[in-house]
Backbone as XML, in Angstrom:
<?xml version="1.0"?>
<chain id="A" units="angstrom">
  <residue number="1" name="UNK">
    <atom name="N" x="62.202" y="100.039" z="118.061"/>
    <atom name="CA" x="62.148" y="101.442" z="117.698"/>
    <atom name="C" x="63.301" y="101.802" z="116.759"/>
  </residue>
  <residue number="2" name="UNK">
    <atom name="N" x="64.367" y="101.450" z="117.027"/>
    <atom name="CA" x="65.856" y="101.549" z="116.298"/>
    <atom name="C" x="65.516" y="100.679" z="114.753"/>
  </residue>
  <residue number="3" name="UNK">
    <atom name="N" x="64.512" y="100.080" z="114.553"/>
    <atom name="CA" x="64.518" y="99.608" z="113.398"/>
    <atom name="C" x="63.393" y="100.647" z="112.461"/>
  </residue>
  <residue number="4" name="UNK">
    <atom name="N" x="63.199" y="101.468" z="112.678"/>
    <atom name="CA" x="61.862" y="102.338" z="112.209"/>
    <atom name="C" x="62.865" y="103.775" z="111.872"/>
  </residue>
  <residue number="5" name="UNK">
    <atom name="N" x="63.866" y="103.867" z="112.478"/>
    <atom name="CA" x="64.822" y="104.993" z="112.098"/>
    <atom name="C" x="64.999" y="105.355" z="110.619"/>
  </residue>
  <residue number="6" name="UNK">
    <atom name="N" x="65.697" y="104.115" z="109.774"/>
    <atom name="CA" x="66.152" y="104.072" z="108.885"/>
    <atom name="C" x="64.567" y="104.535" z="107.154"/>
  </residue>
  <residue number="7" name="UNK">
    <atom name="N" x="63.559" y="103.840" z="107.836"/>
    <atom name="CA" x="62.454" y="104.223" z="107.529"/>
    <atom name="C" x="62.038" y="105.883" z="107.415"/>
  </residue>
  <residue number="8" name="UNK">
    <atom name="N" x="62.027" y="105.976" z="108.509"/>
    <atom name="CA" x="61.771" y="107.142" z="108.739"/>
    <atom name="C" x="62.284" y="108.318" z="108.526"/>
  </residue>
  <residue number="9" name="UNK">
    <atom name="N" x="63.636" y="108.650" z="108.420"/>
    <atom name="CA" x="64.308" y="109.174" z="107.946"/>
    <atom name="C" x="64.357" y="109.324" z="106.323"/>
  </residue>
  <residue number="10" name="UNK">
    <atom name="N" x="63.920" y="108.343" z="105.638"/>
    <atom name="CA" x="63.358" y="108.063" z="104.181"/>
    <atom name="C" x="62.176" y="109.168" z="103.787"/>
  </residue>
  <residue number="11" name="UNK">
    <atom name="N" x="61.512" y="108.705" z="104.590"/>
    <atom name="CA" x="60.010" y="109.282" z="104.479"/>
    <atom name="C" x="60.357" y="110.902" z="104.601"/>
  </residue>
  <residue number="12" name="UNK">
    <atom name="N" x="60.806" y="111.148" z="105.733"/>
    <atom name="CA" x="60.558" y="112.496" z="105.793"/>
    <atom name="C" x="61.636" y="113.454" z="104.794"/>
  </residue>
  <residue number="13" name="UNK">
    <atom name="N" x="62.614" y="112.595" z="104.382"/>
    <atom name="CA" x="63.647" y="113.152" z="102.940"/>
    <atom name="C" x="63.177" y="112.786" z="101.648"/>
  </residue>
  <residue number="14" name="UNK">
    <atom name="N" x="61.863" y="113.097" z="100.921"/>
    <atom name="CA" x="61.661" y="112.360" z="99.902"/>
    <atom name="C" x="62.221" y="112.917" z="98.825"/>
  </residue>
  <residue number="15" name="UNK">
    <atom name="N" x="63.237" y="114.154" z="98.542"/>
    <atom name="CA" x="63.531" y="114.823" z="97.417"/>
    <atom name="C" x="65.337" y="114.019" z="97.543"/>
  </residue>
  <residue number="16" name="UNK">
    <atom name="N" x="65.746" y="113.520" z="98.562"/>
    <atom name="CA" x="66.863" y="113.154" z="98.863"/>
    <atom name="C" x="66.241" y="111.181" z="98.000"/>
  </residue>
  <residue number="17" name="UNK">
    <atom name="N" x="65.528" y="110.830" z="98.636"/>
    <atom name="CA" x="65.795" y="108.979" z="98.585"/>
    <atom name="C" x="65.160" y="109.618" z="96.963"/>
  </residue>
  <residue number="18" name="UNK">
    <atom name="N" x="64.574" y="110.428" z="95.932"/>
    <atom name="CA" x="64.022" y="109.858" z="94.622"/>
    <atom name="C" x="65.214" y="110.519" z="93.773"/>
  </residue>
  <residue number="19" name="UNK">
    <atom name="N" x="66.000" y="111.610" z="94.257"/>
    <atom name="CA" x="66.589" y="112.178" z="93.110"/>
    <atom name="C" x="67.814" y="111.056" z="92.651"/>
  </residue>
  <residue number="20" name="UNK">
    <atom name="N" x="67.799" y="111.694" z="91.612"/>
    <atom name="CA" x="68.800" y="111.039" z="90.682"/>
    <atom name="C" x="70.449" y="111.752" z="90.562"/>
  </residue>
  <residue number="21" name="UNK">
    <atom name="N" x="71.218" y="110.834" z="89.928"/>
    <atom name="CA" x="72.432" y="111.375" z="89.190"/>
    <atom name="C" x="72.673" y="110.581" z="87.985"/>
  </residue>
  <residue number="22" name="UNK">
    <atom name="N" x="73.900" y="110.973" z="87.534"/>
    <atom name="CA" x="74.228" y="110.914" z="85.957"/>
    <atom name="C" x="75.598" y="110.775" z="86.365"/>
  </residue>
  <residue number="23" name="UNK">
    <atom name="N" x="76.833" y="109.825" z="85.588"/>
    <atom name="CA" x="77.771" y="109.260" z="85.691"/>
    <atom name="C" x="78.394" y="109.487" z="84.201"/>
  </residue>
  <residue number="24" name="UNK">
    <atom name="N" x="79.357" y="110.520" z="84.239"/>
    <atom name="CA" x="79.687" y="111.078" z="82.687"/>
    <atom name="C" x="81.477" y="111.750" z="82.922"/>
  </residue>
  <residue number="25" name="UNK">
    <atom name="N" x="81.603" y="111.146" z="81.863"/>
    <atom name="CA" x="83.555" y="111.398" z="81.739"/>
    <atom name="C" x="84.231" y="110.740" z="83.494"/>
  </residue>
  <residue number="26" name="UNK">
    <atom name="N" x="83.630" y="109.894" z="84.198"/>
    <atom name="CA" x="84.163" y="109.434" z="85.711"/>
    <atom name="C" x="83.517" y="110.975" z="86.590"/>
  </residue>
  <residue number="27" name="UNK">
    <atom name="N" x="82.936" y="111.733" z="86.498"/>
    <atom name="CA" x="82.635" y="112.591" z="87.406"/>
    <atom name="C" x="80.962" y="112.484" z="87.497"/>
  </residue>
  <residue number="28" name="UNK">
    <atom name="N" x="80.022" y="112.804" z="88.592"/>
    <atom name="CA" x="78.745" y="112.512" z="88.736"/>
    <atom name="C" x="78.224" y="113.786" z="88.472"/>
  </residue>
  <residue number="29" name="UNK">
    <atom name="N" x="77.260" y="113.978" z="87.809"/>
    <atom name="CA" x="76.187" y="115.029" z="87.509"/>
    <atom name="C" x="74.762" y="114.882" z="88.292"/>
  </residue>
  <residue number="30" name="UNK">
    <atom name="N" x="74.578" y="115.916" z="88.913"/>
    <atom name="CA" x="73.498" y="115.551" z="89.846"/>
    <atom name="C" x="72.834" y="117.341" z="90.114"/>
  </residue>
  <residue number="31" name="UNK">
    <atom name="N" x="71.581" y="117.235" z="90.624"/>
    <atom name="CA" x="70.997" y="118.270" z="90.801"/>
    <atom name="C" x="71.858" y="119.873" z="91.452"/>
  </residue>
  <residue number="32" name="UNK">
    <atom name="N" x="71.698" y="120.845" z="90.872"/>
    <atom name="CA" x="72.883" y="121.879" z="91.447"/>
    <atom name="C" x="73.920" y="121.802" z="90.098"/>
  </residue>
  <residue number="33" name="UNK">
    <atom name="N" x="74.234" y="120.908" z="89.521"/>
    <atom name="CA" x="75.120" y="121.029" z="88.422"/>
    <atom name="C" x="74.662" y="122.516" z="87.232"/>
  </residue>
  <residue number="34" name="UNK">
    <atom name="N" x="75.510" y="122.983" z="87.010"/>
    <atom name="CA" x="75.596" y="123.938" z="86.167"/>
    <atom name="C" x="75.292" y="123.351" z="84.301"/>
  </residue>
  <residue number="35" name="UNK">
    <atom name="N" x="74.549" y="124.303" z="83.601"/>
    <atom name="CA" x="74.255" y="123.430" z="82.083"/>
    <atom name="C" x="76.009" y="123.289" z="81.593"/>
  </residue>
  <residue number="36" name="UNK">
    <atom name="N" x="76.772" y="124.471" z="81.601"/>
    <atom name="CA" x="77.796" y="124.495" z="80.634"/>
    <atom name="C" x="79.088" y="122.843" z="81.839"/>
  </residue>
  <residue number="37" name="UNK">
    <atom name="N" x="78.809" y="123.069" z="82.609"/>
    <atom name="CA" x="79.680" y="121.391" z="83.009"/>
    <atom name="C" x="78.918" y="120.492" z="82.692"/>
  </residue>
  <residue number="38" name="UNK">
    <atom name="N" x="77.687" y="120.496" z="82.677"/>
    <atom name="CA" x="77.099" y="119.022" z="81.993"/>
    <atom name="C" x="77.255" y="118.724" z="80.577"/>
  </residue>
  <residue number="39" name="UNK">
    <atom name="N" x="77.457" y="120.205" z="79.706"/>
    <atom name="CA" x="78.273" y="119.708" z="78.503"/>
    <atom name="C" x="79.448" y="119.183" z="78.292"/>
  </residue>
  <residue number="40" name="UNK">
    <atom name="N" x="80.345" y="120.041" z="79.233"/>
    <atom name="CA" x="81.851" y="119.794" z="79.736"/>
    <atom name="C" x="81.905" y="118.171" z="79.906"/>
  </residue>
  <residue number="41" name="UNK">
    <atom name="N" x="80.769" y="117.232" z="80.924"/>
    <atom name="CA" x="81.277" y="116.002" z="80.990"/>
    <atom name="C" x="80.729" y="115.304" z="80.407"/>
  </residue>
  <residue number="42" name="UNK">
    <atom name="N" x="79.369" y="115.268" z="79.604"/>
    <atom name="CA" x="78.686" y="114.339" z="79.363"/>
    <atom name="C" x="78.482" y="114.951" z="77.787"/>
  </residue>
  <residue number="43" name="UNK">
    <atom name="N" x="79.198" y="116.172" z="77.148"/>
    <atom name="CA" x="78.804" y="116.351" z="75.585"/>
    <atom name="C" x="77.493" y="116.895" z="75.374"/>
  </residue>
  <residue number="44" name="UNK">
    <atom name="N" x="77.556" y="116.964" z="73.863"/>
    <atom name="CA" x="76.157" y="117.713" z="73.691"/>
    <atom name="C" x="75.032" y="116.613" z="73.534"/>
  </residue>
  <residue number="45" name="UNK">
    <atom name="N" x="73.795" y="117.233" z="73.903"/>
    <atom name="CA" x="72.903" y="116.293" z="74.182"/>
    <atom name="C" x="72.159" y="115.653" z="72.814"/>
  </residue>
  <residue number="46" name="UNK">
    <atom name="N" x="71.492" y="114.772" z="72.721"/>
    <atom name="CA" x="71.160" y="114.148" z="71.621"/>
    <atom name="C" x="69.735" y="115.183" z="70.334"/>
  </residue>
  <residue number="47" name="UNK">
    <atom name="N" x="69.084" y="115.805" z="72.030"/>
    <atom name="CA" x="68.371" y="116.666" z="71.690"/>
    <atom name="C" x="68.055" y="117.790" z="72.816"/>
  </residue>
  <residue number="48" name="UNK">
    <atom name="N" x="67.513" y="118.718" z="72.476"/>
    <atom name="CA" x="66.930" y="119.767" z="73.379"/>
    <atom name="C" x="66.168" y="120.593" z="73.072"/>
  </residue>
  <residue number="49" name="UNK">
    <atom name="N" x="65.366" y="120.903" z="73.876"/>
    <atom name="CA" x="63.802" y="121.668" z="73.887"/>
    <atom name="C" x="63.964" y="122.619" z="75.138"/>
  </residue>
  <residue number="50" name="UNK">
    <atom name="N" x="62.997" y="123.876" z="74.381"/>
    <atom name="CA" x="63.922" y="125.289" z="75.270"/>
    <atom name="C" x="62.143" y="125.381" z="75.899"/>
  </residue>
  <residue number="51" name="UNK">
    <atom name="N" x="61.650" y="126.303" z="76.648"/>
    <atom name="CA" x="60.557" y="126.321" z="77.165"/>
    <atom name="C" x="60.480" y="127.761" z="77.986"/>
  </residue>
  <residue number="52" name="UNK">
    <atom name="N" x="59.867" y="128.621" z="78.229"/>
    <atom name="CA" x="59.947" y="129.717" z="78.541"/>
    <atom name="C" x="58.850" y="129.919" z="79.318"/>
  </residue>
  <residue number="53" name="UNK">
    <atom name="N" x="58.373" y="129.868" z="81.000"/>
    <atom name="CA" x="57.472" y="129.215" z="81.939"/>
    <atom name="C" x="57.167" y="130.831" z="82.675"/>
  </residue>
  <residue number="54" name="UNK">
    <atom name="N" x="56.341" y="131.411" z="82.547"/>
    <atom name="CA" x="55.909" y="132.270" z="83.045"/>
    <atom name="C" x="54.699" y="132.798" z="84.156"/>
  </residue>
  <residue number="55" name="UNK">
    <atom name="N" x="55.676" y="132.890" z="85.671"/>
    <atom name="CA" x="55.165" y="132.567" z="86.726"/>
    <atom name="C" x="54.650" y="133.827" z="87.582"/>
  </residue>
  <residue number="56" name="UNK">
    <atom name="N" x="53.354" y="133.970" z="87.691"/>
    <atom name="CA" x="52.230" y="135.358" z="88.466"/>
    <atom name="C" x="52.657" y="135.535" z="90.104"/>
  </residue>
  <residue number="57" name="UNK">
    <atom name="N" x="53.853" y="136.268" z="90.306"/>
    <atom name="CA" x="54.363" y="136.685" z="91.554"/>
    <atom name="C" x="53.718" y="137.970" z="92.588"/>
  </residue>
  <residue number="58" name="UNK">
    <atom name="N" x="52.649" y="137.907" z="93.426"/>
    <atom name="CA" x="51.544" y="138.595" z="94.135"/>
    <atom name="C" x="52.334" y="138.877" z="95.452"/>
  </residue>
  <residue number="59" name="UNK">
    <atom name="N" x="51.868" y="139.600" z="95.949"/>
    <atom name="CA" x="52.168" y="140.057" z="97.400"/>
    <atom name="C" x="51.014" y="141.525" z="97.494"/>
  </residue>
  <residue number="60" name="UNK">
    <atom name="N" x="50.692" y="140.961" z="99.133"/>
    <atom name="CA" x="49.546" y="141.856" z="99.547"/>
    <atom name="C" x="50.225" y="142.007" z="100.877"/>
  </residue>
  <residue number="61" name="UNK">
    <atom name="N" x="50.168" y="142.890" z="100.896"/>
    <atom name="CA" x="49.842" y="143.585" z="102.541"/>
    <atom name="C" x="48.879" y="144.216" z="102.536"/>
  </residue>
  <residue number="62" name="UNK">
    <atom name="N" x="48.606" y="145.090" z="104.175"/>
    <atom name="CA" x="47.202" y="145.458" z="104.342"/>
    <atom name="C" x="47.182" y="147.058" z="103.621"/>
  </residue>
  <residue number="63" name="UNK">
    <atom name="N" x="48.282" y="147.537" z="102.837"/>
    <atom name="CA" x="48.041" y="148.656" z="102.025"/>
    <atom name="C" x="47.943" y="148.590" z="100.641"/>
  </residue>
  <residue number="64" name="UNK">
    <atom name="N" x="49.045" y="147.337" z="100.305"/>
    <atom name="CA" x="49.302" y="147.681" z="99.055"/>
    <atom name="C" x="49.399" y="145.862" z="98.268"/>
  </residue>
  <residue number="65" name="UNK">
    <atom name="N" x="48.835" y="146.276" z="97.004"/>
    <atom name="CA" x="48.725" y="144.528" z="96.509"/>
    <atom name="C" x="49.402" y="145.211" z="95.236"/>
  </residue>
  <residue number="66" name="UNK">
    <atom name="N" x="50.558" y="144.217" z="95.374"/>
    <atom name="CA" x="51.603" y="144.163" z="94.386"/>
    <atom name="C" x="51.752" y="143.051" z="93.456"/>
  </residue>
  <residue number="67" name="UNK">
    <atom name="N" x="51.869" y="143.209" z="92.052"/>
    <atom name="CA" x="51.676" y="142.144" z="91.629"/>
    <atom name="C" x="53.184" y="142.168" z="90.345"/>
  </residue>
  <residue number="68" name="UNK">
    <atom name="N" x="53.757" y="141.013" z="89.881"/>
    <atom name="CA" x="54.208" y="140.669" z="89.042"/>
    <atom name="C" x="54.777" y="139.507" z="88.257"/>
  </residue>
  <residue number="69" name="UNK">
    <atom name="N" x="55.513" y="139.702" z="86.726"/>
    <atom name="CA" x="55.631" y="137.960" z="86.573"/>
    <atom name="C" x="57.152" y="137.887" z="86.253"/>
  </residue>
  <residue number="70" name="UNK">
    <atom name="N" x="57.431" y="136.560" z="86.625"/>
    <atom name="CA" x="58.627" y="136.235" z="86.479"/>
    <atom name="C" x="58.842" y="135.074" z="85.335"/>
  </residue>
  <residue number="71" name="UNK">
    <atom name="N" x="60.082" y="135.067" z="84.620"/>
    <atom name="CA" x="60.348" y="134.275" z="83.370"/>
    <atom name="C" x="61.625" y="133.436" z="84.322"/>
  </residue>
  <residue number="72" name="UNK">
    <atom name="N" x="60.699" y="131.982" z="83.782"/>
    <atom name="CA" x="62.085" y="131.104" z="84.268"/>
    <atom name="C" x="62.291" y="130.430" z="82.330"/>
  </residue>
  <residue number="73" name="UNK">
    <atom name="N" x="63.314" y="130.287" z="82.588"/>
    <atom name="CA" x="64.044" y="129.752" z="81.337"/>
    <atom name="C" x="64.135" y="128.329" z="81.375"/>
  </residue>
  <residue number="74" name="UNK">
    <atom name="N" x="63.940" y="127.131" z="80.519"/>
    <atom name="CA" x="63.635" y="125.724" z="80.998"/>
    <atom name="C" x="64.250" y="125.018" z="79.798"/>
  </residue>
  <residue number="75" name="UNK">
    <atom name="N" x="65.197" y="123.864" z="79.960"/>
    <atom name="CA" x="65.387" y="123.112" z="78.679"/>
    <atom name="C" x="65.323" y="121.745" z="79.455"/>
  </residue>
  <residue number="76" name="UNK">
    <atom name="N" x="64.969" y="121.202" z="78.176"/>
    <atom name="CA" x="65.286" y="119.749" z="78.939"/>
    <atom name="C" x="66.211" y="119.171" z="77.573"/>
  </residue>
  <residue number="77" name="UNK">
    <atom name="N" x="66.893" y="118.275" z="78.021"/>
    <atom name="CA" x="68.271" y="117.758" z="77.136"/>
    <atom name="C" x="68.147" y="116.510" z="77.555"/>
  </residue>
  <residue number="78" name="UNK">
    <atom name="N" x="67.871" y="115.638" z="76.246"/>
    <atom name="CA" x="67.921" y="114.176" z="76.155"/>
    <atom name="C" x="68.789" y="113.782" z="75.685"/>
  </residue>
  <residue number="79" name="UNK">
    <atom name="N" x="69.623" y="113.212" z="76.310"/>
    <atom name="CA" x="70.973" y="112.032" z="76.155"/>
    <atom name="C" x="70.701" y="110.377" z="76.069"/>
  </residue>
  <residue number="80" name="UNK">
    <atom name="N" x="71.502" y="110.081" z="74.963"/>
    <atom name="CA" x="70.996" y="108.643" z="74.037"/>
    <atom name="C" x="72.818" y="108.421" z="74.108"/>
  </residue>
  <residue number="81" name="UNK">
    <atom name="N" x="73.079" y="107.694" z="75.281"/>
    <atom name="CA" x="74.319" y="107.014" z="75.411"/>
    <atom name="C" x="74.624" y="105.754" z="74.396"/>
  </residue>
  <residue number="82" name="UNK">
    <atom name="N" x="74.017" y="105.040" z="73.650"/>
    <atom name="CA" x="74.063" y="103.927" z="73.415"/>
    <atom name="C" x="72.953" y="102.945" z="73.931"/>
  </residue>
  <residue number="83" name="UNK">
    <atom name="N" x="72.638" y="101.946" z="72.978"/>
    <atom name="CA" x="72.812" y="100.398" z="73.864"/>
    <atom name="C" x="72.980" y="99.605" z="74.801"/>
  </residue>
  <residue number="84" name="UNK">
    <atom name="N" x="74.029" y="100.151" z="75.486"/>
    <atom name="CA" x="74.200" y="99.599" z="76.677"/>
    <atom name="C" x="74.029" y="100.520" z="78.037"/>
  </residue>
  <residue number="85" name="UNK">
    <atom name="N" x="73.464" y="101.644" z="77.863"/>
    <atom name="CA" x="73.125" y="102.514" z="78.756"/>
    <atom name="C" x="71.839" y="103.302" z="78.719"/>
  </residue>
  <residue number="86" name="UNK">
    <atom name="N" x="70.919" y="103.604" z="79.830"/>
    <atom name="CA" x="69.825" y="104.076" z="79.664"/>
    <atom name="C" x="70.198" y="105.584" z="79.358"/>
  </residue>
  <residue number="87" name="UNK">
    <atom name="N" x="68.972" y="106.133" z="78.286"/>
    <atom name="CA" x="68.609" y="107.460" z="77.680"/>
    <atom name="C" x="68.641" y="108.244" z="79.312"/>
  </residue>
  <residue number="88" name="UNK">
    <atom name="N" x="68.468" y="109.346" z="79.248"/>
    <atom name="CA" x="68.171" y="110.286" z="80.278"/>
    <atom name="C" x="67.751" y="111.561" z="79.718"/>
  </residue>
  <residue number="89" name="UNK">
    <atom name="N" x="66.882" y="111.956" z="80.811"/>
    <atom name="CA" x="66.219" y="113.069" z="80.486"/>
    <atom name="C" x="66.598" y="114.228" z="81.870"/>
  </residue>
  <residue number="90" name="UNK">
    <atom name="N" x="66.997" y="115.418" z="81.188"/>
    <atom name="CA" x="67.710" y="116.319" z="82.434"/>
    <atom name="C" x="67.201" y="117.805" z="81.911"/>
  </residue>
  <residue number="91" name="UNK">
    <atom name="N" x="66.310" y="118.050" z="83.018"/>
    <atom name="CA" x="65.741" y="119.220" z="83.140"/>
    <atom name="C" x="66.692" y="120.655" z="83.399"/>
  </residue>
  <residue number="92" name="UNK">
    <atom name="N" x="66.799" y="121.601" z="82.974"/>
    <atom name="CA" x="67.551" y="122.947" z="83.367"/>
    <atom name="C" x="66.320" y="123.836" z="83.686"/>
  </residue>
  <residue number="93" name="UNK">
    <atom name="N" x="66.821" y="124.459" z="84.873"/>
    <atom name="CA" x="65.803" y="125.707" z="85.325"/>
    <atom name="C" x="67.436" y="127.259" z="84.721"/>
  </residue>
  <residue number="94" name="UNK">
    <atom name="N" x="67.167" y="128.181" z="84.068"/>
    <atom name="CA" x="67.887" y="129.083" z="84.430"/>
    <atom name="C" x="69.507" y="128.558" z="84.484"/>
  </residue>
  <residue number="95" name="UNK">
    <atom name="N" x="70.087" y="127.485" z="83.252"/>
    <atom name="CA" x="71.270" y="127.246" z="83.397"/>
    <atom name="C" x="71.452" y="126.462" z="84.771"/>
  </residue>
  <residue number="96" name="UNK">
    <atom name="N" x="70.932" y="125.851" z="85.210"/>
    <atom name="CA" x="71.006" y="124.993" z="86.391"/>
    <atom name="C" x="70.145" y="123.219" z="86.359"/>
  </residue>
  <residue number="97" name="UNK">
    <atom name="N" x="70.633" y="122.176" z="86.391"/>
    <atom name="CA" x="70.433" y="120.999" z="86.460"/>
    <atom name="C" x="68.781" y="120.914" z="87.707"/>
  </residue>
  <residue number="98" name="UNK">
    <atom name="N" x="68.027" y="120.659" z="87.056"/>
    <atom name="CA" x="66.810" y="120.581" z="88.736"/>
    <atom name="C" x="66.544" y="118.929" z="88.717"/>
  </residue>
  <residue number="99" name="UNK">
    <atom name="N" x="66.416" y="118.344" z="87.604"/>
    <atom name="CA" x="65.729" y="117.013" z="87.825"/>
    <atom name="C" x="66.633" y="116.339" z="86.715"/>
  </residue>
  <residue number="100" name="UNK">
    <atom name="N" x="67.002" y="115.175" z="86.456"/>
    <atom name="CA" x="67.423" y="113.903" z="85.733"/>
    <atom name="C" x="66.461" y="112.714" z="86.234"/>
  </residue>
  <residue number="101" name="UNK">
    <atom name="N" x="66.001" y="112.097" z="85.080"/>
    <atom name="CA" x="65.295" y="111.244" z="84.953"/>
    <atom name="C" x="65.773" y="110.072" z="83.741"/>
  </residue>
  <residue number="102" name="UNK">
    <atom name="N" x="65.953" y="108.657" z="84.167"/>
    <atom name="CA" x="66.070" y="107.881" z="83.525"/>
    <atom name="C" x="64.925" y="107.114" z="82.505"/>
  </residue>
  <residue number="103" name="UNK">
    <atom name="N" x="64.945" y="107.380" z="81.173"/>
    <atom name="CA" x="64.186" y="106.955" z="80.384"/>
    <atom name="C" x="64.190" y="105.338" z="79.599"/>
  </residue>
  <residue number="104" name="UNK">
    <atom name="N" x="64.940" y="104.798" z="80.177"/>
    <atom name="CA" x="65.007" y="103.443" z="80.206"/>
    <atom name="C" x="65.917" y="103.370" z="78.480"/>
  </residue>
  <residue number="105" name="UNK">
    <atom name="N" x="66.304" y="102.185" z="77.940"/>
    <atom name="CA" x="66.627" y="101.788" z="76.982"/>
    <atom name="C" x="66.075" y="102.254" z="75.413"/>
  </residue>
  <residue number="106" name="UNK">
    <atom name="N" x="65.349" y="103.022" z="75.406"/>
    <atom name="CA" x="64.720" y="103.206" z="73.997"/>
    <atom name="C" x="64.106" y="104.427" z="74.293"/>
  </residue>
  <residue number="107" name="UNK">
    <atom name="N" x="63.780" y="104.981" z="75.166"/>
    <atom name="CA" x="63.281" y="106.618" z="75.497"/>
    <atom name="C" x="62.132" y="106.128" z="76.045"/>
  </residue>
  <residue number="108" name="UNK">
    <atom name="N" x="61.452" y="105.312" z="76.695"/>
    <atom name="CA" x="59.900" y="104.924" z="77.045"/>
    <atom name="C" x="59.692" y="105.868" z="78.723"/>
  </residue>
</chain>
């Protein structure tokens, strides 16, 4: 049973065992990071794409159906370290780090 722990505990954390970090100026960049410190450690990005995601926010009760939309603000910033380090791709919600993703050696 004690060997199914370590498993299991996996499984039921899946936003914990897939997320990522980023390793820039000796300090780690990781989800929760702020955009203006990820410039601070890791520079400006190679490129970036802004995106403007507009989300239909409803609420009903039994009197009244309320409806409205909300603007999230979205960039994603691709970093091209070199040669000897994989590209990355790092999502911003609203000035905030949500996802980093490693794009391997050439952007694939």
């Amino acid at each position: 049973m004690k060997s199914w722990l370590p498993l299991l505990v996996l499984i039921c954390t899946p936003a914990l065992a897939f997320s990522q970090s980023l390793r820039c100026a000796g300090q780690i960049v990781n989800e929760g990071t702020t955009s203006q410190e990820l410039a601070r450690l890791c520079g400006e990005p190679a490129q970036v794409e802004h995106k403007t995601i507009y989300n239909d926010v409803s609420a009903n009760t039994s009197r009244v159906r309320a409806s409205s939309t909300t603007e999230i603000h979205v960039e994603m910033w691709i970093y091209n370290f070199g040669p000897n380090r994989l590209m990355q791709r790092i999502w911003i919600q609203d000035g905030v780090v949500t996802q980093i993703e490693s794009m391997g050696r050439y952007g694939h």
